[in-house]
C-alpha positions as CSV (number, residue, x, y, z in Angstrom):
1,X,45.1,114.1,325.1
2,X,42.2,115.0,327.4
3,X,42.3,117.7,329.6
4,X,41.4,116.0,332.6
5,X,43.3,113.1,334.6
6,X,42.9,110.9,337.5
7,X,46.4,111.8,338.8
8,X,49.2,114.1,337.4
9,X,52.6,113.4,338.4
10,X,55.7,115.8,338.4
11,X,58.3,114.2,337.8
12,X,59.6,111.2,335.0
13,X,62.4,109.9,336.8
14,X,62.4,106.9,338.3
15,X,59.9,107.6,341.4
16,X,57.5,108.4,338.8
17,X,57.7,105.9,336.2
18,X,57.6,103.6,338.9
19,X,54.6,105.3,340.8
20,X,52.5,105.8,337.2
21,X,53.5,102.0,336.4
22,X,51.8,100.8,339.9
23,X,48.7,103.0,339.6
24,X,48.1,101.6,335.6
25,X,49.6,98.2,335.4
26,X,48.6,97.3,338.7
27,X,45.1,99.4,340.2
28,X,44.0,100.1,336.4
29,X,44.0,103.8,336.1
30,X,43.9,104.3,332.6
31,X,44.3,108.2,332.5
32,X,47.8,108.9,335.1
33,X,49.8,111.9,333.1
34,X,53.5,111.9,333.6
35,X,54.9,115.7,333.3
36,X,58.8,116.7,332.5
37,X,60.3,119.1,330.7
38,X,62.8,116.7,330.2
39,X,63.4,113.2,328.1
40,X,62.5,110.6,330.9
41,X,65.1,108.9,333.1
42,X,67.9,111.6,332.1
43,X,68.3,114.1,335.2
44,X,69.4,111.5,338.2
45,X,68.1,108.3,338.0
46,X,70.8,107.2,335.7
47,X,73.8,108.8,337.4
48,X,74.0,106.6,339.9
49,X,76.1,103.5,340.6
50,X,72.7,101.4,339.9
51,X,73.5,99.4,343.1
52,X,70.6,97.7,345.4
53,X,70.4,96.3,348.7
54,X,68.4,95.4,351.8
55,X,71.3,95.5,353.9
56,X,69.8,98.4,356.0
57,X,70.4,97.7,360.0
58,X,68.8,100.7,361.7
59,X,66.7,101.7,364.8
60,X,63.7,99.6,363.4
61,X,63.1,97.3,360.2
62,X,61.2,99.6,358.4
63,X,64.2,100.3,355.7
64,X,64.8,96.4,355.7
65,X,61.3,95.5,355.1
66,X,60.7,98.3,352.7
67,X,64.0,97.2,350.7
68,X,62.9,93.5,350.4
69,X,59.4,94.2,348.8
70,X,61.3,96.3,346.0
71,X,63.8,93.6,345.2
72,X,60.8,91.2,345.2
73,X,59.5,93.5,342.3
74,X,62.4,93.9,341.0
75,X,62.8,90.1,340.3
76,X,59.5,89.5,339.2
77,X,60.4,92.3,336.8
78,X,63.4,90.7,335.6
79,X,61.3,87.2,335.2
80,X,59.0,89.0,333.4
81,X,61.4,90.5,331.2
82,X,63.7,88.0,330.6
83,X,66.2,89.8,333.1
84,X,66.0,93.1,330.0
85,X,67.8,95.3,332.7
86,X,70.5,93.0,333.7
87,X,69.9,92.1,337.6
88,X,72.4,90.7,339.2
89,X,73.7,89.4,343.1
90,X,77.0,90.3,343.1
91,X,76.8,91.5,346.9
92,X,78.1,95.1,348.6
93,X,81.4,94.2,350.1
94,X,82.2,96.5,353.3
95,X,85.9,96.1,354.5
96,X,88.1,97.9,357.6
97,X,91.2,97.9,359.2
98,X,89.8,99.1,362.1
99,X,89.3,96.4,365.0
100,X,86.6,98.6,366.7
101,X,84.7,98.9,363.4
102,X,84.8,95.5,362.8
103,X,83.2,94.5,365.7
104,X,80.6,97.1,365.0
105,X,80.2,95.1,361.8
106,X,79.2,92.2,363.8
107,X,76.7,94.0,365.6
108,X,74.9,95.5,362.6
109,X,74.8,92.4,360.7
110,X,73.2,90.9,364.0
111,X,70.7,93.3,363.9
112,X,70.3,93.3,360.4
113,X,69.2,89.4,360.7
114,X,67.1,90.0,363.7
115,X,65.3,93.4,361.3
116,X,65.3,90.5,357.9
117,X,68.2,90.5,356.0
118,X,69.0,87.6,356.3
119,X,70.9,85.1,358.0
120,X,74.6,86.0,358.6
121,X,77.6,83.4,358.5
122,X,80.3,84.4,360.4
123,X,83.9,83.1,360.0
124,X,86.9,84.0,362.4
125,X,89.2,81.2,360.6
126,X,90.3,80.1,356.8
127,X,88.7,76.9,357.1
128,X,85.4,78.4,358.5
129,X,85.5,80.1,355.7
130,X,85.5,76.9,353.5
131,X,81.5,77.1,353.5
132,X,81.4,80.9,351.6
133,X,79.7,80.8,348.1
134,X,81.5,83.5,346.1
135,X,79.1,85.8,343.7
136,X,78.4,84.4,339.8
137,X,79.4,86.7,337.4
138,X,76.0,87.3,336.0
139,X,72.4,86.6,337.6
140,X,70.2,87.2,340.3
141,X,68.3,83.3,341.3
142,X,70.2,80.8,343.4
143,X,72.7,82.9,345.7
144,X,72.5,83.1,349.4
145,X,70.6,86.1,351.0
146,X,71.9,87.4,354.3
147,X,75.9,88.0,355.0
148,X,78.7,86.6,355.2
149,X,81.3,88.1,357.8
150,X,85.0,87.9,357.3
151,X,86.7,87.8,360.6
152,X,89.6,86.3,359.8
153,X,92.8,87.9,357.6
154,X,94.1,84.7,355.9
155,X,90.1,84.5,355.0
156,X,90.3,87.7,354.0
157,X,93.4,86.9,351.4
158,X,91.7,83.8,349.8
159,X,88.6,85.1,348.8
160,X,89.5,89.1,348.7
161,X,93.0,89.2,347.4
162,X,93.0,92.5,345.5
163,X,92.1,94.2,349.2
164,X,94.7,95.7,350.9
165,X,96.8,93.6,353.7
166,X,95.6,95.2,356.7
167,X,92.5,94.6,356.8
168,X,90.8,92.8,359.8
169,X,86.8,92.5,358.4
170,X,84.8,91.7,355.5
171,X,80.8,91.9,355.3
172,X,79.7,90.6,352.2
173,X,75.7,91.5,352.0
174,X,74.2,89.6,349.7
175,X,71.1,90.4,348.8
176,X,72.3,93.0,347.2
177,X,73.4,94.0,343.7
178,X,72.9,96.3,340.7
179,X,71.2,96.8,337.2
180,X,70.5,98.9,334.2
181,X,68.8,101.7,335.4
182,X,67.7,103.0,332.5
183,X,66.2,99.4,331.1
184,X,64.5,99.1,334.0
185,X,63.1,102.8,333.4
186,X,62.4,102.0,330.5
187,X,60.1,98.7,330.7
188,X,58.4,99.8,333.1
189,X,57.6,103.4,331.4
190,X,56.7,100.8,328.6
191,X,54.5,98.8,330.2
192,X,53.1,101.9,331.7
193,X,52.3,103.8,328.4
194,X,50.6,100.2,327.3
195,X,48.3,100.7,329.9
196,X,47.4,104.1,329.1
197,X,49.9,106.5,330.8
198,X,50.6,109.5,329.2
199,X,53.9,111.9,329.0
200,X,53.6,115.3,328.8
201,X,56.3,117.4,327.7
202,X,56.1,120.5,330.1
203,X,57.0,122.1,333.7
204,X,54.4,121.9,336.0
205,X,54.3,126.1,336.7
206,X,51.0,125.8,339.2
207,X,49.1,123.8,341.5
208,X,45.8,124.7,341.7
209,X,43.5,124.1,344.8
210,X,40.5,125.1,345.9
211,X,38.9,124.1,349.4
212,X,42.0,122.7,350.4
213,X,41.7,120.2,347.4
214,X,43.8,120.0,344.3
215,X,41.6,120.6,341.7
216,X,44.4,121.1,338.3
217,X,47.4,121.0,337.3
218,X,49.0,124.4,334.8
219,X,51.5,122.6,332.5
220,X,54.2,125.5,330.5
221,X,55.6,124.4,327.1
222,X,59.2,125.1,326.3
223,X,57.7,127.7,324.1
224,X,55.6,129.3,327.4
225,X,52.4,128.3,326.7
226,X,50.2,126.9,329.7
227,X,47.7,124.2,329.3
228,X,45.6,123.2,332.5
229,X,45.0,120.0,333.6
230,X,42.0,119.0,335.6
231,X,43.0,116.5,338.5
232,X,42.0,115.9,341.9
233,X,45.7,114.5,342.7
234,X,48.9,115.4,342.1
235,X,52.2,113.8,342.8
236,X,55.1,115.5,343.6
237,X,58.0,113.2,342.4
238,X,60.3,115.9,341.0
239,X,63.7,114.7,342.4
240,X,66.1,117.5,343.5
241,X,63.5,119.9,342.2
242,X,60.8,118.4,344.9
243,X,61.2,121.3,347.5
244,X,61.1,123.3,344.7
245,X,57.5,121.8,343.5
246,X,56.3,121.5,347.3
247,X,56.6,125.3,347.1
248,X,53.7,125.8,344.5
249,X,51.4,124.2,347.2
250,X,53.0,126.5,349.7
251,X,54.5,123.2,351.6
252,X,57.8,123.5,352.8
253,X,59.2,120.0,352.4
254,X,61.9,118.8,354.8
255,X,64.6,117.8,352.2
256,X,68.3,119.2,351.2
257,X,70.6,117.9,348.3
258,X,73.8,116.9,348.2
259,X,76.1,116.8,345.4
260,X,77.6,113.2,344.4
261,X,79.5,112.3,341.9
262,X,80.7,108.8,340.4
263,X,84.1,108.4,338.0
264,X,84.3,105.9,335.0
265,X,87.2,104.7,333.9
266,X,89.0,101.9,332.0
267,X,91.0,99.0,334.2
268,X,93.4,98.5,331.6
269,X,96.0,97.0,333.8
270,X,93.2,94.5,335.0
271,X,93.5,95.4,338.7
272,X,89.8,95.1,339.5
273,X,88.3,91.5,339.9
274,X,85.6,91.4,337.6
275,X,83.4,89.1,340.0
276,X,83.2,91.3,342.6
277,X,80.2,93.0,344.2
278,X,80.5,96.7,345.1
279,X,83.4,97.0,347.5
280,X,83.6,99.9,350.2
281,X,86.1,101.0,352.3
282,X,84.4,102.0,355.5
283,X,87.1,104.0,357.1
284,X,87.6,107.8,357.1
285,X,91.4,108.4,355.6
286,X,94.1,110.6,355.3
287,X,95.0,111.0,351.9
288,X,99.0,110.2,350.9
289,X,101.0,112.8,349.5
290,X,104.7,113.1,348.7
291,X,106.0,115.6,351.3
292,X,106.5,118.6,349.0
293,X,102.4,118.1,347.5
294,X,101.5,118.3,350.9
295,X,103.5,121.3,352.3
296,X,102.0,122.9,349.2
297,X,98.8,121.5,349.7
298,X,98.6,122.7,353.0
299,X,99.8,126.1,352.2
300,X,96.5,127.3,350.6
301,X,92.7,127.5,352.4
302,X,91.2,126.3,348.9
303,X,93.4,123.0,348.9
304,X,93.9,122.2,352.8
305,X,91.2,120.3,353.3
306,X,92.8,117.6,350.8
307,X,95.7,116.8,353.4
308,X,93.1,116.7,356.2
309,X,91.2,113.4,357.3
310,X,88.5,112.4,354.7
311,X,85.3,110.7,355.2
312,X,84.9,106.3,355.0
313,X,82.7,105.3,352.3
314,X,84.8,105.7,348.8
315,X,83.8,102.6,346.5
316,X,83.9,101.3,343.6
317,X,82.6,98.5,341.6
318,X,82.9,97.0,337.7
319,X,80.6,98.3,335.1
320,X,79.6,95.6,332.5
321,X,80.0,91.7,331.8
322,X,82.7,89.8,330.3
323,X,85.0,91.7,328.6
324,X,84.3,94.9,329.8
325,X,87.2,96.6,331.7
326,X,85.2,99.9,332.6
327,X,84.9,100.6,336.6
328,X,82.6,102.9,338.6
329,X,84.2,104.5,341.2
330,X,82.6,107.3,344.1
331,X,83.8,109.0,346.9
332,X,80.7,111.6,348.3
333,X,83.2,113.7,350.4
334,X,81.0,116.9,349.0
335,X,78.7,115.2,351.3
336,X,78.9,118.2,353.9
337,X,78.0,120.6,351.3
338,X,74.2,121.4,351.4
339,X,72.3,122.8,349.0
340,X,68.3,124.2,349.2
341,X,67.6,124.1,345.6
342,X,69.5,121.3,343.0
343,X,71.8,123.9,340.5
344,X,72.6,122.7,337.1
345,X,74.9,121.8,335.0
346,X,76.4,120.4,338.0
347,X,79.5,122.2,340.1
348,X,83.0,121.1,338.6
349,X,85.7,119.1,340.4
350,X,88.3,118.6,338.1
351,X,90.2,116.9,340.6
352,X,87.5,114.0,341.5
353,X,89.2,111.5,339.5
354,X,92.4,111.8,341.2
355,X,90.8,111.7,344.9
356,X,88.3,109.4,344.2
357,X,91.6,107.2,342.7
358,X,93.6,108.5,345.8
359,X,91.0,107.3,348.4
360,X,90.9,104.1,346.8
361,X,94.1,103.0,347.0
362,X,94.0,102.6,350.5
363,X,91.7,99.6,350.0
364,X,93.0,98.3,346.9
365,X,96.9,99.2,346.7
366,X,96.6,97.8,343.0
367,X,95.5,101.1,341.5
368,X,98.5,102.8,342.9
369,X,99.9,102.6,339.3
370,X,97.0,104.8,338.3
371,X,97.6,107.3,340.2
372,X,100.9,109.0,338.7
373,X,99.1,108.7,335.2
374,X,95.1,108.5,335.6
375,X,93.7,107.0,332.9
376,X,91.2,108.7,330.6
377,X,87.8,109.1,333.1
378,X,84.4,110.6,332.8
379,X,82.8,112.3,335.6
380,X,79.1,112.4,335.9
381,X,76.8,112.4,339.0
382,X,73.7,114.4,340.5
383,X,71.8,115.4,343.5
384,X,71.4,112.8,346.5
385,X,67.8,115.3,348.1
386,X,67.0,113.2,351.5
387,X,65.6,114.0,354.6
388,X,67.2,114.6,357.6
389,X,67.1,110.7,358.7
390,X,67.9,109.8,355.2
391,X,64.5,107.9,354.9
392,X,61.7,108.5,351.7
393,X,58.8,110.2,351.7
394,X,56.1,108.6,350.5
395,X,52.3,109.7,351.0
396,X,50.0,112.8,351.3
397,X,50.8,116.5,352.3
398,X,48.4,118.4,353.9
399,X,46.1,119.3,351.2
400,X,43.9,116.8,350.3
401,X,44.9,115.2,346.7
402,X,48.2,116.3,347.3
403,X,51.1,113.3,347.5
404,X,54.6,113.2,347.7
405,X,57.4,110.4,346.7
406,X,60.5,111.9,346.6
407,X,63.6,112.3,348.9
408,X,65.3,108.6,347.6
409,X,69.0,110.3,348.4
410,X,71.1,107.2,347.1
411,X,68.3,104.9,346.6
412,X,65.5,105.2,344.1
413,X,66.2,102.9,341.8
414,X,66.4,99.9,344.2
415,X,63.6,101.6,346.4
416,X,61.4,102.5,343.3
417,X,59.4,99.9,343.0
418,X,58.0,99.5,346.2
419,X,57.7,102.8,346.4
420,X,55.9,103.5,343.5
421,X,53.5,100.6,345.0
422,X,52.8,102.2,348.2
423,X,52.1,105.7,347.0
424,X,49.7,104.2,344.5
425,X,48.0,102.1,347.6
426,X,47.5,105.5,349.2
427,X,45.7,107.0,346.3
428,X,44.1,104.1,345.9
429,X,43.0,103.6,349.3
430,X,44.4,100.2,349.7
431,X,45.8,98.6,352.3
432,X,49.0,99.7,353.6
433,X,52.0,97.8,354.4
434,X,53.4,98.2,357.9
435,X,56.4,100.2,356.4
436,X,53.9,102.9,355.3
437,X,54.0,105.4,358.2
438,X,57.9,105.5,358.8
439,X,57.8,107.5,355.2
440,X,54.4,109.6,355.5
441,X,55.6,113.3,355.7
442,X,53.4,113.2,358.9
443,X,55.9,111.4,361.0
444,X,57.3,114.5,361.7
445,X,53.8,116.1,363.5
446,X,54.5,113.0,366.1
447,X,56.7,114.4,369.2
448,X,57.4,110.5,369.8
449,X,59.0,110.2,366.6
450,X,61.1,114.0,366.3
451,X,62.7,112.7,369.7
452,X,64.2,109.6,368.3
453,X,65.3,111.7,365.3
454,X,67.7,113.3,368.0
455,X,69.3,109.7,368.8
456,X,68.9,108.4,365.2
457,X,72.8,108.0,364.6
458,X,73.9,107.2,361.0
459,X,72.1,107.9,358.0
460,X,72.3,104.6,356.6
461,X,73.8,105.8,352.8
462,X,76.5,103.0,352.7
């Protein structure tokens, strides 16, 4: 390999695969060099739940807009590719029992249209309701796009019968879906190394600059030797590690992680419809306990906090086609944990399976049989590393050559694509899409913009 390169990136995840794959396949640039000490696509990008979505409603569109252009490269991808990762529009299936919530529903799916998801279909009666196109089992082409709102209960029971009895509101987003993270990884690192990308085997150790330009990149061995590259740009894409990288340029980067972890386990029983999209209960819960596990729950600090209320958002959706029986299920209530620095292997939680199982019962009362014998489960998971408003960040730091495409939290595989597109159209000097400064670390030198961070609200994770 030759010691010099138009652009070194740290980082083969996903955010770099995707950002190498944009500046080869795409803008040409035959000598990009993709750096990790580890086997690509194997820290987070494939502990996820693999989900997409543009369903997004926030302060402005840029999220929405942003969202769309990746699923439009994801499905010329999976044209391309003869669907190789396994794209599909099942939907993300939001549900309450909560009145108030469900009229915020209405309003966010309102906004949602005006921002571009979509058109939404509301239905306050069964026979409204008669117009509703369930998801296909399999596939991506030919399903509506926008929402469709549930508003009424005996709706609710016809097309959601495994959901529990009380609730008042369905939002079935449906541009939305999930896929094979690591296929998709994978062709595009393909189609990337065909166009001349190269992968290192290495941690980036320094970042050299002179003038206030990056001028190379030191690359250590597992065995501690160095080798320099010489690059006028680097690209920070080093997942939980990126505040770590920043730090060799003497950038603090505005990000924290938070630990999340996802359960796997077998639906033997066949509770789980098979058809469904990814189904979320949107309502904080208080866990049920016989009344002697909870007197002794709440006797201890360490295990009190399990008999007090629990954040909305556990979920759950089915992993694989026709057969398959396996579920994904996730619960992010170490979401108020935050952590500076990403610490592996990953903190233990023996008990996740039996929460996560817990929580979800109170959506779908069918896995109550599970939870006086849990079935053999597998926990996995990773780092979600955002910024405080939960949105990317995409573009150049302050020293010139230097970039950044990191912070994804729950997103980089759906947001990937597009992502990987705009930070190449910033070191390529192309044009930039409209979406482009709401994710340039310099939003946050604009006083405008740090006083609607005060009044930004909800993250936007689910």
């Amino acid at each position: 390999m030759s010691e010099t390169a138009d652009v070194v990136i740290c980082g083969a995840g996903i955010a770099g695969v995707a950002a190498a794959h944009a500046l080869a396949v795409k803008h040409g640039l035959r000598n990009v060099v993709l750096v990790d000490d580890r086997a690509p696509l194997t820290l987070t990008s494939d502990k996820s739940t693999e989900a997409y979505r543009n369903w997004w409603p926030s302060t402005d569109d840029a999220m929405i807009c942003f969202m769309n252009r990746s699923i439009d490269l994801l499905e010329q991808y999976a044209d391309a590719s003869e669907n190789r990762f396994l794209m599909n529009r099942r939907g993300y299936v939001y549900a309450t029992a909560d009145t108030q919530k469900a009229a915020q529903f209405l309003a966010d799916a309102q906004r949602a249209a005006r921002q571009g998801a979509g058109e939404v279909r509301v239905y306050r009666s069964r026979d409204d309701a008669a117009h509703y196109v369930p998801s296909a089992h399999t596939g991506f082409r030919h399903h509506p796009d926008g929402a469709d709102l549930f508003l009424d209960q005996n709706a609710i029971h016809n097309y959601f019968p495994f959901l529990a009895d009380n609730i008042v509101a369905v939002l079935h987003a449906r541009r939305c879906g999930w896929l094979s993270g690591q296929q998709l990884g994978t062709y595009l690192l393909d189609e990337a190394k065909a166009a001349g990308v190269t992968l290192v085997a290495g941690r980036v150790s320094a970042v050299h600059v002179a003038q206030q330009r990056v001028c190379g990149v030191q690359v250590a061995d597992a065995h501690g030797a160095s080798r320099t590259i010489s690059t006028n740009t680097f690209v920070n894409a080093a997942g939980p590690y990126a505040k770590h990288v920043a730090a060799l340029l003497a950038v603090d980067l505005p990000v924290f992680s938070e630990l999340h972890l996802k359960v796997a386990f077998e639906d033997a029983r066949g509770v789980v419809n098979r058809d469904t999209g990814l189904v979320i209960l949107d309502d904080a819960q208080t866990l049920e306990w016989s009344d002697d596990m909870r007197l002794a729950l709440a006797a201890s600090d360490e295990t009190r906090w399990m008999t007090e209320p629990m954040p909305a958002g556990v979920h759950l959706r089915p992993e694989g086609y026709h057969q398959s029986k396996t579920v994904l299920m996730l619960w992010d209530y170490h979401s108020a944990q935050r952590y500076d620095h990403a610490v592996f292997p990953l903190p233990d939680d023996p008990l996740y399976p039996e929460l996560a199982m817990r929580g979800m019962v109170r959506l779908m009362p069918g896995l109550q049989q599970y939870v006086d014998r849990l079935p053999h489960s597998v926990v996995d998971g990773g780092y979600y590393t955002k910024t405080v408003e939960n949105r990317p960040l995409i573009g150049p730091l302050g020293i010139h050559g230097a970039l950044v495409c990191a912070a994804f939290s729950g997103f980089g595989l759906m947001a990937a694509p597009a992502a990987g597109e705009l930070l190449a159209a910033h070191i390529t000097q192309s044009v930039l899409p409209d979406y482009a400064a709401s994710f340039s670390p310099a939003r946050y030198d604009d006083a405008s913009y740090q006083a609607r961070l005060k009044q930004w609200g909800s993250t936007g994770q689910l």
